[in-house]
PQR file with spaces between the fields and no chain letter, atoms N, CA, C, O and H, PARSE charges and radii, in Angstrom:
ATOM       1  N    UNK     1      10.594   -2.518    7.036 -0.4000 1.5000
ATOM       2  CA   UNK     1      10.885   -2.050    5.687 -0.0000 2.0000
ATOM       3  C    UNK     1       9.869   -0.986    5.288  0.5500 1.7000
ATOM       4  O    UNK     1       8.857   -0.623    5.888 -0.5500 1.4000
ATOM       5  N    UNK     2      10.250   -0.679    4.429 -0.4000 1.5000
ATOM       6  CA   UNK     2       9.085    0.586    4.099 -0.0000 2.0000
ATOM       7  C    UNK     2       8.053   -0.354    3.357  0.5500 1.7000
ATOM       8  O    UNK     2       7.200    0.474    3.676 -0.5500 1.4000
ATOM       9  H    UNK     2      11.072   -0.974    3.942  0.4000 1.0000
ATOM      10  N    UNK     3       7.638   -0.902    2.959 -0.4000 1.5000
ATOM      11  CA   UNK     3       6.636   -1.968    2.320 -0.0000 2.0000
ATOM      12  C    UNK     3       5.479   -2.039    3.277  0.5500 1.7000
ATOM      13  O    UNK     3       4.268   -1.850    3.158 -0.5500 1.4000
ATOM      14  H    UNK     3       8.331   -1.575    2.700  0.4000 1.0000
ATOM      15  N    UNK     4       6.549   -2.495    4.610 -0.4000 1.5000
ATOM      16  CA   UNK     4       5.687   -3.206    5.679 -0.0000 2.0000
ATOM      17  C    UNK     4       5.152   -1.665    6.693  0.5500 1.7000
ATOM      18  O    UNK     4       4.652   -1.662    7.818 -0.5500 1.4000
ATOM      19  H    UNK     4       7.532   -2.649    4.706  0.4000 1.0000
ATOM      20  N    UNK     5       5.487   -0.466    5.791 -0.4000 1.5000
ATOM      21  CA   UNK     5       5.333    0.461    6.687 -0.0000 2.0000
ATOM      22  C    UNK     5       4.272    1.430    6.159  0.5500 1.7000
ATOM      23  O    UNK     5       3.906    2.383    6.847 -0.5500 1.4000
ATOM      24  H    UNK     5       5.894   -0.468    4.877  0.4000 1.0000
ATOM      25  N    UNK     6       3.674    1.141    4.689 -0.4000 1.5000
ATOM      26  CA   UNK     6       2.702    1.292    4.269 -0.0000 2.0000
ATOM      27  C    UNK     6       1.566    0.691    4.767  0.5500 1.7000
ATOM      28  O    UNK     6       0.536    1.210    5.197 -0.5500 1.4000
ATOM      29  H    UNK     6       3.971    0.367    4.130  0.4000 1.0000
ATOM      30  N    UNK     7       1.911   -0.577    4.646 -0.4000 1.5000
ATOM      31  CA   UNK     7       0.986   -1.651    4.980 -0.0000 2.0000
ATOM      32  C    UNK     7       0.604   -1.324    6.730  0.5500 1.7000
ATOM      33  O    UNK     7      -0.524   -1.188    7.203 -0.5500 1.4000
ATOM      34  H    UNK     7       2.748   -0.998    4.297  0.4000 1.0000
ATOM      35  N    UNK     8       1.218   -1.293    7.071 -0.4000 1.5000
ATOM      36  CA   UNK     8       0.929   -0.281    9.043 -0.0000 2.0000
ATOM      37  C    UNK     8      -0.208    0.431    8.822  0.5500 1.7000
ATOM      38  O    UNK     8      -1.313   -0.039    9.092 -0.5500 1.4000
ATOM      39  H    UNK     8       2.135   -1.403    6.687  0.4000 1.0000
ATOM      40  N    UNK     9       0.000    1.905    8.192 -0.4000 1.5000
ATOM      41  CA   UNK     9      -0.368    2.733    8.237 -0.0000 2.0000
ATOM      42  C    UNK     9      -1.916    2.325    7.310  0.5500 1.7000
ATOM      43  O    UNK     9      -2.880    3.064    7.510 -0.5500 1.4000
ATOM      44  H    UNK     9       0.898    2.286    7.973  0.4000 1.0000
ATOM      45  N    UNK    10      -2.021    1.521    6.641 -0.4000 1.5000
ATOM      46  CA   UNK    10      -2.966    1.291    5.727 -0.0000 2.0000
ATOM      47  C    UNK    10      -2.574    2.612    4.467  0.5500 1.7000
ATOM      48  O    UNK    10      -3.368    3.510    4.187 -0.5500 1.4000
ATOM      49  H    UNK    10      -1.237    0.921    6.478  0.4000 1.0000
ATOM      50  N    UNK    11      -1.736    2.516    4.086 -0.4000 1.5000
ATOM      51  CA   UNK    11      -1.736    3.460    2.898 -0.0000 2.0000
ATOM      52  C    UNK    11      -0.948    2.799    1.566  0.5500 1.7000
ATOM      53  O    UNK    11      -0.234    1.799    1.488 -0.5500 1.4000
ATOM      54  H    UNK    11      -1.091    1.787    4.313  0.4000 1.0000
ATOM      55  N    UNK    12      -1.413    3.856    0.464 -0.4000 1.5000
ATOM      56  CA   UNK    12      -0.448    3.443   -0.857 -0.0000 2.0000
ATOM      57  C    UNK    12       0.614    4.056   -0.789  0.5500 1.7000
ATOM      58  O    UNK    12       0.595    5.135   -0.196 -0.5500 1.4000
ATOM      59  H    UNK    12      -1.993    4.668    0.528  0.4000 1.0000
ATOM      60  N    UNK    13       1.694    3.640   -1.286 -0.4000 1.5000
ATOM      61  CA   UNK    13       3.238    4.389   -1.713 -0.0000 2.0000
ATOM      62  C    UNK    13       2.489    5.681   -2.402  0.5500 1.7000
ATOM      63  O    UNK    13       1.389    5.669   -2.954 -0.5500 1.4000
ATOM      64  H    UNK    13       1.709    2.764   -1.768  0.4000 1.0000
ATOM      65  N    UNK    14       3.293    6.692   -2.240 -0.4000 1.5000
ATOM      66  CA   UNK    14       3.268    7.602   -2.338 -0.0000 2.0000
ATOM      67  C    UNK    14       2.190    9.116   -2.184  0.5500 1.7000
ATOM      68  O    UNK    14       2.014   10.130   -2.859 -0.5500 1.4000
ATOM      69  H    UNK    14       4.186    6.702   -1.791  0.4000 1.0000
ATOM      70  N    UNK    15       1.542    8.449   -0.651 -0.4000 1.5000
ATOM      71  CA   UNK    15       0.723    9.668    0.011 -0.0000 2.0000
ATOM      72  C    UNK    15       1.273   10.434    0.404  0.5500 1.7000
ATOM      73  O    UNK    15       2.474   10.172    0.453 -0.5500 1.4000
ATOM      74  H    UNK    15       1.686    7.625   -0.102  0.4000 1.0000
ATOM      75  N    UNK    16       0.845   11.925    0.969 -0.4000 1.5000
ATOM      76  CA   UNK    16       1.351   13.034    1.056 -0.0000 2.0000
ATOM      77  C    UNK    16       1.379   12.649    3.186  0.5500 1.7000
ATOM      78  O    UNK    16       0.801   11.933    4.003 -0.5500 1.4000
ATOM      79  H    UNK    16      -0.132   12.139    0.929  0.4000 1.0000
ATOM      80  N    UNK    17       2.608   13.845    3.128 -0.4000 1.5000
ATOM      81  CA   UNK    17       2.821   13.830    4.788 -0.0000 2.0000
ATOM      82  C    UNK    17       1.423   14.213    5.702  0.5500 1.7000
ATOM      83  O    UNK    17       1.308   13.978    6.905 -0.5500 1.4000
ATOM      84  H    UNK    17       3.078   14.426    2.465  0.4000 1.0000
ATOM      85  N    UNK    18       0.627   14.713    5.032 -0.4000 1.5000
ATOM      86  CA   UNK    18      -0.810   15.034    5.706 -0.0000 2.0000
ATOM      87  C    UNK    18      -1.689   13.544    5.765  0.5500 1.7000
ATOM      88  O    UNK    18      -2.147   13.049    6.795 -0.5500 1.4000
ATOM      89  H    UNK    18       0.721   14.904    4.055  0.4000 1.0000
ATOM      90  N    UNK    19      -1.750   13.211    4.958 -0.4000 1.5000
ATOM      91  CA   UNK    19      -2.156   11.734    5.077 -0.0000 2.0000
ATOM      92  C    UNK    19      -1.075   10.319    6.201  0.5500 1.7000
ATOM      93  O    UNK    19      -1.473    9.613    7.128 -0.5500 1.4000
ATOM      94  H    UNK    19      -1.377   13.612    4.121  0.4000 1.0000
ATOM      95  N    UNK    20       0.080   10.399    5.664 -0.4000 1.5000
ATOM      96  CA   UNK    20       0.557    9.807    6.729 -0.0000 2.0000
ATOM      97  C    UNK    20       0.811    9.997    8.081  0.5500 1.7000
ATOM      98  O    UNK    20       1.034    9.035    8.816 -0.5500 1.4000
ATOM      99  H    UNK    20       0.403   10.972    4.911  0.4000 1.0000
ATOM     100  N    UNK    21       0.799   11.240    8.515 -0.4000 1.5000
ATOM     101  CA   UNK    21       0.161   12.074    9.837 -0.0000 2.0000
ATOM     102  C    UNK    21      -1.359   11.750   10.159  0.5500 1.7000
ATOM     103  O    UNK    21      -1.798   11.648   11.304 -0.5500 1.4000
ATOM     104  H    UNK    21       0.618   12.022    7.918  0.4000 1.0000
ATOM     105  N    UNK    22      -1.994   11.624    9.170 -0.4000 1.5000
ATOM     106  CA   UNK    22      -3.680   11.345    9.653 -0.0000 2.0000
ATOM     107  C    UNK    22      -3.850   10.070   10.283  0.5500 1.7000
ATOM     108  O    UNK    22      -4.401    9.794   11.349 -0.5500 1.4000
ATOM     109  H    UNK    22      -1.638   11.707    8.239  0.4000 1.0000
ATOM     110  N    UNK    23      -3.102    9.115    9.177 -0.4000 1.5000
ATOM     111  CA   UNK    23      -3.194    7.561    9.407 -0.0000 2.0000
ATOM     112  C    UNK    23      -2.459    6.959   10.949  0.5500 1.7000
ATOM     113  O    UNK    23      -2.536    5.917   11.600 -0.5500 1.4000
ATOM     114  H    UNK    23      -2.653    9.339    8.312  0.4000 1.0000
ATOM     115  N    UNK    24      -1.838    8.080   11.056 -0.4000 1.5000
ATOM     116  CA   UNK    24      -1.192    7.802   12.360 -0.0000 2.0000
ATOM     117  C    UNK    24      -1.547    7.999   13.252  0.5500 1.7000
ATOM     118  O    UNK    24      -1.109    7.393   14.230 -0.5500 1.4000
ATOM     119  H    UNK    24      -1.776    8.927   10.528  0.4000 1.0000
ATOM     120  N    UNK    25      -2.818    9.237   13.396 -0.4000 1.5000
ATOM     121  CA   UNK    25      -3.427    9.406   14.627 -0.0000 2.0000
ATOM     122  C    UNK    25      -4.403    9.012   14.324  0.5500 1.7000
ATOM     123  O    UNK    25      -5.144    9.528   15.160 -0.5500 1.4000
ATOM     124  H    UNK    25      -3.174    9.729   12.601  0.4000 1.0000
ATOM     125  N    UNK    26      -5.185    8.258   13.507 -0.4000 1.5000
ATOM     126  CA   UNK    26      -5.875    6.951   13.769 -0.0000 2.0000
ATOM     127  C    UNK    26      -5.692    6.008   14.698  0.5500 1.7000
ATOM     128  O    UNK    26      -6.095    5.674   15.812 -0.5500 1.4000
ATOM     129  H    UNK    26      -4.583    7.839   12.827  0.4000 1.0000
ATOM     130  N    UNK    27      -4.721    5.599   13.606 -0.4000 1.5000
ATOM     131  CA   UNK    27      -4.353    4.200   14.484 -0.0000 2.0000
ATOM     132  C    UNK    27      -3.826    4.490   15.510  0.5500 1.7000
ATOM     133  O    UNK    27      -3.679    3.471   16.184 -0.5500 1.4000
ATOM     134  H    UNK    27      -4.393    5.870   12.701  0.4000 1.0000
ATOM     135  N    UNK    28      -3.388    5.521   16.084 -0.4000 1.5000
ATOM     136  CA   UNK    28      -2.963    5.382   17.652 -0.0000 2.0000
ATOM     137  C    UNK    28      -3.410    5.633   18.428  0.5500 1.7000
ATOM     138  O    UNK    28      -2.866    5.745   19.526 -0.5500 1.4000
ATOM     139  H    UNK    28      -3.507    6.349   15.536  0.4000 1.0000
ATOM     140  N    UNK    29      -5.203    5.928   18.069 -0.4000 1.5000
ATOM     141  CA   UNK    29      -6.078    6.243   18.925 -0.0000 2.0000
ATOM     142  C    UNK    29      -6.463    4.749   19.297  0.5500 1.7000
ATOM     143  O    UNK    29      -6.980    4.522   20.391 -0.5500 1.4000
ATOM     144  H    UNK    29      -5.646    5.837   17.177  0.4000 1.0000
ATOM     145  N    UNK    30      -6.110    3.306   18.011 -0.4000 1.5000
ATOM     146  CA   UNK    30      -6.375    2.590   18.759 -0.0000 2.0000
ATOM     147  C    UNK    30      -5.684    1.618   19.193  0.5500 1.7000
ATOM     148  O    UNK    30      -6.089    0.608   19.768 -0.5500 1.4000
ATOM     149  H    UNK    30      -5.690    3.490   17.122  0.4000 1.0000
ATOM     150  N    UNK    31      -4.488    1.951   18.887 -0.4000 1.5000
ATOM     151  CA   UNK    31      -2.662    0.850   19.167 -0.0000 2.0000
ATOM     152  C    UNK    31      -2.434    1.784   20.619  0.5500 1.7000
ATOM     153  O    UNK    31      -1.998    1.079   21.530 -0.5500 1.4000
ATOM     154  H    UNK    31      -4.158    2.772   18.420  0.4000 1.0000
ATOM     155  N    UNK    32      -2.637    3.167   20.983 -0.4000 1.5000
ATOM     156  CA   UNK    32      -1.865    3.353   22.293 -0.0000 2.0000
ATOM     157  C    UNK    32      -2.484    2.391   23.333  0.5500 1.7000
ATOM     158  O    UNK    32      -3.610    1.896   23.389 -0.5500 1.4000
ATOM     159  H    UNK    32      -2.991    3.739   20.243  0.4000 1.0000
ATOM     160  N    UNK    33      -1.416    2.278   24.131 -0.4000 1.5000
ATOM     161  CA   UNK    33      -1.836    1.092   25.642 -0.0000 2.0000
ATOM     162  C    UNK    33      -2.907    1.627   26.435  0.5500 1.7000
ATOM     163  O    UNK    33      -3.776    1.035   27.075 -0.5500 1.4000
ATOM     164  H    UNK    33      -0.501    2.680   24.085  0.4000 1.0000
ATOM     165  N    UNK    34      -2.611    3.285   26.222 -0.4000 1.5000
ATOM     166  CA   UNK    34      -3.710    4.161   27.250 -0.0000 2.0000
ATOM     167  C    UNK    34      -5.073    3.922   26.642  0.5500 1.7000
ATOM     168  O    UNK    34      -5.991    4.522   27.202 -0.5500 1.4000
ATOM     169  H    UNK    34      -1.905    3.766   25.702  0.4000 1.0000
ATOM     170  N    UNK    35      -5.447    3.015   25.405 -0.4000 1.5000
ATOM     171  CA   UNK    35      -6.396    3.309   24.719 -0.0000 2.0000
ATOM     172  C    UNK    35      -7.006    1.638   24.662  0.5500 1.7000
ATOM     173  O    UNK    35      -7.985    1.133   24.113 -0.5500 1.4000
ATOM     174  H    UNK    35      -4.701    2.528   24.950  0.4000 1.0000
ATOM     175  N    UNK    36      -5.791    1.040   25.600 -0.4000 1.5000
ATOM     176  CA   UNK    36      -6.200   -0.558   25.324 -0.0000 2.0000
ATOM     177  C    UNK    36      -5.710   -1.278   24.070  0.5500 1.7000
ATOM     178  O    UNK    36      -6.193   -2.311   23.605 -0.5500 1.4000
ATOM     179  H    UNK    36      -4.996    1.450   26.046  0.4000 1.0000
ATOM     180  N    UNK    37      -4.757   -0.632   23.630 -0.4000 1.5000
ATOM     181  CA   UNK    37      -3.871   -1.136   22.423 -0.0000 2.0000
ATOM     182  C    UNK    37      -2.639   -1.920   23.117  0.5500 1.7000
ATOM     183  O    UNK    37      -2.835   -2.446   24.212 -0.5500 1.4000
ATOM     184  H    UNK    37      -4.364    0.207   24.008  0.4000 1.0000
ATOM     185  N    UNK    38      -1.339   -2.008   22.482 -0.4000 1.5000
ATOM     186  CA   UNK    38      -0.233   -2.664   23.068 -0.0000 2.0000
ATOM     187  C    UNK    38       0.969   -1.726   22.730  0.5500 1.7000
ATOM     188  O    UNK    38       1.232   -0.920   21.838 -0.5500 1.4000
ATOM     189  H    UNK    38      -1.179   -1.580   21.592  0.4000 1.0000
ATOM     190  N    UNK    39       1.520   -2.161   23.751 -0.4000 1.5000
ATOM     191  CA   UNK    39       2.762   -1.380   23.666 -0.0000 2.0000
ATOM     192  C    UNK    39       3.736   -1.869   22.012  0.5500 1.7000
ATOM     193  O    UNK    39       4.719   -1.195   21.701 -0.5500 1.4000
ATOM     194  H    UNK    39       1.306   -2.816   24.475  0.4000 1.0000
ATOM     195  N    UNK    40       3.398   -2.761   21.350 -0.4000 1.5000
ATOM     196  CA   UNK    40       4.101   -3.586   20.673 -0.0000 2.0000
ATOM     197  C    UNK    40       3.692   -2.681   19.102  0.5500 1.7000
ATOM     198  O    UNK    40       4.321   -2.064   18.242 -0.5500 1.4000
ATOM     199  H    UNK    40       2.600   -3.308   21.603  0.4000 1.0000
ATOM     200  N    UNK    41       2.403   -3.015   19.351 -0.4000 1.5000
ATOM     201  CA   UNK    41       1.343   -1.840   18.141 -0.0000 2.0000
ATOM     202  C    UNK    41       2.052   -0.500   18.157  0.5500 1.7000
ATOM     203  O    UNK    41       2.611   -0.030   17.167 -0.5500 1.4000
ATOM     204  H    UNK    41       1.892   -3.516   20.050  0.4000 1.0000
ATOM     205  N    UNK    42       2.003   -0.005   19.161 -0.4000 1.5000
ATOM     206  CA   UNK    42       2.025    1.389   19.214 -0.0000 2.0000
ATOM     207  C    UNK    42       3.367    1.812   19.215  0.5500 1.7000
ATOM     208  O    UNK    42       3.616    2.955   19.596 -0.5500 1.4000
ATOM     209  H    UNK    42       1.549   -0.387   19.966  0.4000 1.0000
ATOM     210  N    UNK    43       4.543    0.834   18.732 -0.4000 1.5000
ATOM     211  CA   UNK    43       5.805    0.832   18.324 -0.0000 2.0000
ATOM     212  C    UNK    43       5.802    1.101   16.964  0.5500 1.7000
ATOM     213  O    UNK    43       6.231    2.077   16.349 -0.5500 1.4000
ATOM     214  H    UNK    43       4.341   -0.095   18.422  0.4000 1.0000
ATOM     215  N    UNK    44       5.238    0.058   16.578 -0.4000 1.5000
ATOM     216  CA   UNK    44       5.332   -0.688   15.480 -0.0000 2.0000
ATOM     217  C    UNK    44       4.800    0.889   14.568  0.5500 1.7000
ATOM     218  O    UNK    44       5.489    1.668   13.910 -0.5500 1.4000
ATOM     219  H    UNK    44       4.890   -0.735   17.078  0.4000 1.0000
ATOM     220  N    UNK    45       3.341    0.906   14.874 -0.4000 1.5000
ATOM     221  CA   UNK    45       3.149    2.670   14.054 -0.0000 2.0000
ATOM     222  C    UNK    45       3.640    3.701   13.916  0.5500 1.7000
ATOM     223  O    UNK    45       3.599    4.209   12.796 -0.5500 1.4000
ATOM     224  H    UNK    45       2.782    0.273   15.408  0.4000 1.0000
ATOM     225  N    UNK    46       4.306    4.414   15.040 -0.4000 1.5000
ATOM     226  CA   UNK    46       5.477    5.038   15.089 -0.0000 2.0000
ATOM     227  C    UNK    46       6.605    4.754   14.195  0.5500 1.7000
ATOM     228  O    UNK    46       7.209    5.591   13.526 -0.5500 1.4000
ATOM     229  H    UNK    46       4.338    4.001   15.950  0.4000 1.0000
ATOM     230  N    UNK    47       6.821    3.546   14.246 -0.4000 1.5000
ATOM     231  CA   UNK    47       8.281    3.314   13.699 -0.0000 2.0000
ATOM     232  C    UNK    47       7.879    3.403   12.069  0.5500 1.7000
ATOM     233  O    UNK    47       8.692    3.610   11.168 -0.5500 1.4000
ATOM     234  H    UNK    47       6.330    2.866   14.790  0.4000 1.0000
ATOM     235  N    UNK    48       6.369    3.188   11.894 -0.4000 1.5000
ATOM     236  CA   UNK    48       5.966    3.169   10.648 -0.0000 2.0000
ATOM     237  C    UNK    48       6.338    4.794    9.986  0.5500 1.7000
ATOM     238  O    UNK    48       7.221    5.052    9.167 -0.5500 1.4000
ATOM     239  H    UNK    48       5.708    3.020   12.625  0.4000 1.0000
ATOM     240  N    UNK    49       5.350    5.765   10.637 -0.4000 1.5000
ATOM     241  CA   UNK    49       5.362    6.805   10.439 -0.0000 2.0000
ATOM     242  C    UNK    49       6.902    7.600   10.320  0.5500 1.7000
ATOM     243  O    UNK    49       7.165    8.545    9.576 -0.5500 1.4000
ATOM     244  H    UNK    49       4.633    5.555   11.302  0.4000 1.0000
ATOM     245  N    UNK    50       7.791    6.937   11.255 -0.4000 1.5000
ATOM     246  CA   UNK    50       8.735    7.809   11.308 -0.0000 2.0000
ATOM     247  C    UNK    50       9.830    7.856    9.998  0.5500 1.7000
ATOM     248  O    UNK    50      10.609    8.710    9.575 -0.5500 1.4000
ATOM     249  H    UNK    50       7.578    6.169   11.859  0.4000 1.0000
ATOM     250  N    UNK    51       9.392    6.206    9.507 -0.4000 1.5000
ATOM     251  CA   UNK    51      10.286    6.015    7.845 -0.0000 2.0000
ATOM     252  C    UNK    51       9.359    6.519    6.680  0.5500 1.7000
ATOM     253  O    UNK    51       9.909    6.943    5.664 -0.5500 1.4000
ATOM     254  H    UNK    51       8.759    5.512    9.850  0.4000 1.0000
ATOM     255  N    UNK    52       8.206    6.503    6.747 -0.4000 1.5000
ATOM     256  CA   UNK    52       7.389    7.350    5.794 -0.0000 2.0000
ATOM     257  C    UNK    52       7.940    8.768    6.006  0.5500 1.7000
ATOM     258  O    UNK    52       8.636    9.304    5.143 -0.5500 1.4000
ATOM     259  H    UNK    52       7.759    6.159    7.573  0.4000 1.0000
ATOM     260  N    UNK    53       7.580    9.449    7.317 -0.4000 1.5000
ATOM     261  CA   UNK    53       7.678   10.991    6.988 -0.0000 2.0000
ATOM     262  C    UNK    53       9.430   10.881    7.063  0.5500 1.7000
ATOM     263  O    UNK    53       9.771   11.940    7.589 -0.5500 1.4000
ATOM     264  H    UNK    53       7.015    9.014    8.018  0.4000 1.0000
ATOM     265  N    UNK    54      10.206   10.367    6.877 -0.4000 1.5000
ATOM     266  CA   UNK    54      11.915   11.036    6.659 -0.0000 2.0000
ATOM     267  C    UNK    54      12.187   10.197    5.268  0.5500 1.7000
ATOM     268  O    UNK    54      13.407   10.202    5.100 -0.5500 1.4000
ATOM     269  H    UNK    54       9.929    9.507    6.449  0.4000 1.0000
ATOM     270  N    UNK    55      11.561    9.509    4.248 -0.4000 1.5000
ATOM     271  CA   UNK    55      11.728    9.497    3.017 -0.0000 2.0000
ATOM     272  C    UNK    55      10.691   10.815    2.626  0.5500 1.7000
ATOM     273  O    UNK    55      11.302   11.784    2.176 -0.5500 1.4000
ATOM     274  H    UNK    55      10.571    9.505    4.385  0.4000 1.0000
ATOM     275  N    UNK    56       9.499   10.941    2.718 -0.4000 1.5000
ATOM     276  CA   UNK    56       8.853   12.219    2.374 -0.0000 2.0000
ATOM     277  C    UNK    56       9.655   13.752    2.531  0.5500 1.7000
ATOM     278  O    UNK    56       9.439   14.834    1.984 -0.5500 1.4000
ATOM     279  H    UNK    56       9.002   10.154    3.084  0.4000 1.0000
ATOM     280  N    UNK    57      10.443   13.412    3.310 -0.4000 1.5000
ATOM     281  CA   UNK    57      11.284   14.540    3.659 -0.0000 2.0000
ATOM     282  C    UNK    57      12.428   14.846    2.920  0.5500 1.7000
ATOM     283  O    UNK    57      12.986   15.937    2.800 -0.5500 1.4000
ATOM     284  H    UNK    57      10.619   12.534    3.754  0.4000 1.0000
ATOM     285  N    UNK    58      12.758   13.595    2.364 -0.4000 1.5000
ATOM     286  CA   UNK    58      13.840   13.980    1.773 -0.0000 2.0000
ATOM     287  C    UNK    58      13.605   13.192    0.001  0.5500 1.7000
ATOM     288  O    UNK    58      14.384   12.615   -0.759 -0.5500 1.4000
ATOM     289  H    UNK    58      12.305   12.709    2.462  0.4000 1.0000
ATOM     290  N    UNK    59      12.264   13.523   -0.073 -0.4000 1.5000
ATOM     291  CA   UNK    59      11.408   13.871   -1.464 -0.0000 2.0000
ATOM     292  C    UNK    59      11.546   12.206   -2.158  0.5500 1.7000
ATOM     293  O    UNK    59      11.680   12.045   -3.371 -0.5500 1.4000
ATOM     294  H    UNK    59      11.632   13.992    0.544  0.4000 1.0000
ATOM     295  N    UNK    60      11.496   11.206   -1.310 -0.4000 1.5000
ATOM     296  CA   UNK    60      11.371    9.907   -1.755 -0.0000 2.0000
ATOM     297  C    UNK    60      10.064    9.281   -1.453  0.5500 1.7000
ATOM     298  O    UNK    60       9.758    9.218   -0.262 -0.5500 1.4000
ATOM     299  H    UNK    60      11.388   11.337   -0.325  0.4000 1.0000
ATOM     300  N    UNK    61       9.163    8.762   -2.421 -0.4000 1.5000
ATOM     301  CA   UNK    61       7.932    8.267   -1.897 -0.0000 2.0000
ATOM     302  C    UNK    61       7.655    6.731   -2.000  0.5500 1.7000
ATOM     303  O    UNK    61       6.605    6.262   -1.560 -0.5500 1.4000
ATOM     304  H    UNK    61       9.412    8.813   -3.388  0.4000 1.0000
């Protein structure tokens, strides 16, 4: 849900796409597998990021 996709990213509703881009290459410096994270994590953030930035996109925060 998008709730649970804030909560991923560690952010509040309604940060800007530069911030949810930041938060993402955070955390996937430390969720990727290549990094000793899990494949499960490093879903899970992605899938975060990808419903943040396509409501941001289409001007919903």
């Amino acid at each position: 849900t998008v709730d649970e996709a804030w909560q991923v990213l560690g952010l509040q509703p309604g940060a800007s796409e530069e911030e949810i881009r930041a938060a993402h290459r955070r955390l996937m410096r430390a969720a990727h597998p290549d990094s000793g994270g899990s494949d499960w994590m490093a879903a899970r953030v992605n899938q975060a990021r990808d419903i943040l930035l396509g409501r941001a996109r289409r001007g919903r925060r």
